[in-house]
N, C-alpha and C positions, 0 to 999 in steps of 0.2 A: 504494500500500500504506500502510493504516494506522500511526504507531507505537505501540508500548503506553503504555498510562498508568500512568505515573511516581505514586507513591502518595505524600501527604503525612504518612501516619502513620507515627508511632514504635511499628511491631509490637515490638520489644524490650519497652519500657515495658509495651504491652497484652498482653504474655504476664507479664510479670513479676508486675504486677497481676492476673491470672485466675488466673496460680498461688495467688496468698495468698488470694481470695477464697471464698467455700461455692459448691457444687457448686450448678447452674441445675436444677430442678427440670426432669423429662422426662418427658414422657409419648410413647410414638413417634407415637401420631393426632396430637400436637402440631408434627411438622415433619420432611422429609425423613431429618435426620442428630441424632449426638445432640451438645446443645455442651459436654457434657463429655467426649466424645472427642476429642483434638486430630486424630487421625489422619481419623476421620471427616472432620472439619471441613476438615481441610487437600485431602481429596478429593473435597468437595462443591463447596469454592469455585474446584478444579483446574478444573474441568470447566464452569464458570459461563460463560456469553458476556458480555464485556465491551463496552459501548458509549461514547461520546464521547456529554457532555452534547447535548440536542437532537435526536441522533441515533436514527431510526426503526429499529426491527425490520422484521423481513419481516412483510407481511402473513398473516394466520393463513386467507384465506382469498380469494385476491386475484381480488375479481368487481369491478373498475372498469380501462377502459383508459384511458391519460394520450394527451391530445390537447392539440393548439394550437385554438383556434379565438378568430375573432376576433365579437365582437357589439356591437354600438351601444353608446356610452357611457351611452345612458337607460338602456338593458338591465343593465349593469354597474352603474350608482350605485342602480337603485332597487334591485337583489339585495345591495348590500353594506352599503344604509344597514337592513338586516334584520341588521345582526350577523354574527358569525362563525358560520361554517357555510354561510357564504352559496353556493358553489359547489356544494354538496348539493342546497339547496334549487332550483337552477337545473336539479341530475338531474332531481329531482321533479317540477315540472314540467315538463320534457319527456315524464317518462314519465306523468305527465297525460294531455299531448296524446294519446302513442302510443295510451293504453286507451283515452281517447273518440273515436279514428278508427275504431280498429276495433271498438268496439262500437256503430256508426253503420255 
């Protein structure tokens, strides 16, 4: 189990200061809540998913399964001297190959 993140800001100060400051211009097509309702505010960000730097979301659509597999070290250095993404590119062609088998 995660624990929560511990916040290094002074909300006292940043409320203190948005009280004295002019009202944030609003338009609602402009964004889910309005920032000059606190209450709003305070129940938009209730509700927020909070993550740990680095850390991935779920995938929005999850079409890829996680496998071990092991391939020649030629195979591996020539896919990674292409940069990052390199592990994409190795879907890619595979699924290459698959469409010109079967279109053969």
């Amino acid at each position: 189990m995660s624990r929560p993140l511990k916040s290094k800001t002074d909300w006292e100060r940043v409320k203190r200061r948005s009280a004295q400051a002019a009202p944030i211009p609003y338009d609602p097509r402009d964004g889910p809540y309005d920032p000059n309702d606190p209450k709003a505010v305070d129940k938009f960000f209730a509700a927020a998913t909070r993550r740990r730097p680095g850390q991935r979301g779920p995938q929005k659509a999850p079409t890829k399964q996680k496998v071990t597999l092991r391939l020649t070290r030629a195979v591996v250095a020539h896919f990674r001297e292409t940069g990052p993404g390199w592990q994409s590119r190795i879907d890619e062609t595979l699924l290459g190959a698959i469409e010109s088998k079967r279109a053969s």
